[in-house]
C-alpha positions, 0 to 999 in steps of 0.5 A: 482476476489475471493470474499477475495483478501489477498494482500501483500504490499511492493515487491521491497521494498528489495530483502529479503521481495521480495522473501517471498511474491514472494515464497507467490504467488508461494504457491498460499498463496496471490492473489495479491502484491503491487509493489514499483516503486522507491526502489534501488532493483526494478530491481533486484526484477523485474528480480526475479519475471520474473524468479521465478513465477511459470507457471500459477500463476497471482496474480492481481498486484498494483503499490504501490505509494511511497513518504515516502523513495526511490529515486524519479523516475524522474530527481533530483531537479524536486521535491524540495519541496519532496527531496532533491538534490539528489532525496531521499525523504525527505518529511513525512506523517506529512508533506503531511498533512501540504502541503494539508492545506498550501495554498501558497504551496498546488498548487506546492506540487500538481504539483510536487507530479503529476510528481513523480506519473506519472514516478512512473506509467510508471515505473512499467508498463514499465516493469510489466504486469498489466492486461488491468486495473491498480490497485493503492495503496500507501506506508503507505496509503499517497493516502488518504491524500486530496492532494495526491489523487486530484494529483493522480486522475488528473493524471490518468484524463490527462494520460487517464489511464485505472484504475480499483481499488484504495484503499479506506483505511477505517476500519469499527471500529465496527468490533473491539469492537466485541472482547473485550478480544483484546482491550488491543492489540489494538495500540493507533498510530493504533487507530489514523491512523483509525479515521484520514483515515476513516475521509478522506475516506468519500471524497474520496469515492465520489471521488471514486464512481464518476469515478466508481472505485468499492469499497473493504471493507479493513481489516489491518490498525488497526491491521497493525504491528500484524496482528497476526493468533488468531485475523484475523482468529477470526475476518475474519469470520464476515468480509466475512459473511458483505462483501457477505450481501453488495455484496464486496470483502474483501481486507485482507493486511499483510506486510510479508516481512522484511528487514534485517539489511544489506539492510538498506541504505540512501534511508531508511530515517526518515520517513521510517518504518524501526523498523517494517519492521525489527520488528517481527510483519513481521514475525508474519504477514508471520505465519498469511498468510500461516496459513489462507491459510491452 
């Protein structure tokens, strides 16, 4: 692996955003994508990525957890406390937190959660091919929530999973004051992700570091929304002079596929991030990646 992984989330998430990271990879502009296991095009964005990827390109791969929209990848009513009667999740980030402090619920979120995650799993490996070793993420980052991450760490436990990457999702804040010309850029929702992910990675690092799963230094949550071409290419140099001092890979994340209106169904819901994913900050993030490419 390069000593900097420009990752794309979200393939699969529609056909439209599966095609521009597809045609990313295909430039030799991404290293690696996140797929989503539960979206209605899944197949179709499968049969794509078969067909288009071009001979020779091999991106890494991730599974891209997803509890926030979509239906769920096993048997409707096996997880009423995530989705309603007809398998859509109905569940929100807000909400996963609240089951992680809820005592008389925690332990059936947990075990529902741990149904979804391994059809989710067996899902994508049943038609994708990871490599000898998986790499997890998840949609909106729910795996660093407490709960998400003990369900998902017993279920790679119980399913003997070879897994060899699960993304930590913590910004080193400091790099962020380096520029005080873009302070006022920075989004106050973007601030809070940071603290309340960063606080939650300090248990899931241990949590991490036990089984041996390596560690990325990431770079995308703050900026998540307008990872615009002026601030990464300012603040990319300093990352990778950290990232080479401490001997780690530098995860770069851009969300460059958008939705188009039409391919707004039920299975986008309240928790869904539709106004970004239809937003111009997805195009920007697009320009951001072919250009840091160059």
């Amino acid at each position: 692996m390069n000593q900097i992984d420009i990752h794309a989330d979200d393939y699969a998430l529609s056909m439209n955003a599966s095609r521009i990271i597809l045609e990313a990879v295909n430039k030799e502009q991404l290293h690696s994508t996140s797929i989503l296991p539960n979206m209605s095009c899944f197949e179709e964005a499968a049969k794509l990525w078969k067909k288009e990827l071009k001979e020779g390109r091999t991106p890494f791969l991730s599974i891209h957890l997803n509890f926030m929209e979509g239906y769920s990848c096993c048997e409707p009513g096996k997880l009423p406390l995530l989705t309603d009667e007809n398998g859509l999740f109905n569940v929100t980030w807000l909400g996963l937190v609240k089951y992680n402090y809820n005592r008389q619920k925690r332990t059936e979120v947990k075990h529902q959660l741990k149904i979804e995650i391994r059809a989710q799993i067996r899902k994508v490996t049943q038609v994708y091919c990871l490599g000898e070793k998986l790499r997890i993420d998840s949609h909106q980052h729910t795996h660093m929530i407490p709960l998400v991450m003990e369900a998902l760490l017993e279920v790679i436990d119980e399913e003997k999973l070879s897994v060899e990457f699960i993304r930590n999702t913590r910004e080193d804040w400091k790099i962020y004051l380096v520029k005080p010309g873009f302070y006022p850029t920075y989004r106050l929702i973007n601030i809070i992700k940071v603290i309340l992910l960063n606080w939650y990675s300090l248990r899931n690092r241990k949590l991490l570091k036990d089984r041996d799963f390596p560690s990325m230094i990431f770079f995308g949550l703050l900026f998540s929304g307008k990872m615009d071409y002026e601030r990464v290419s300012c603040l990319l140099p300093i990352l990778q002079k950290r990232c080479h001092k401490r001997g780690k890979i530098l995860e770069v994340v851009l969300h460059p596929g958008g939705l188009l209106e039409e391919e707004i169904g039920i299975e986008f819901n309240e928790a869904s991030s539709v106004d970004f994913y239809l937003s111009e900050g997805r195009k920007i993030e697009k320009d951001t990646l072919e250009r840091i490419k160059e």
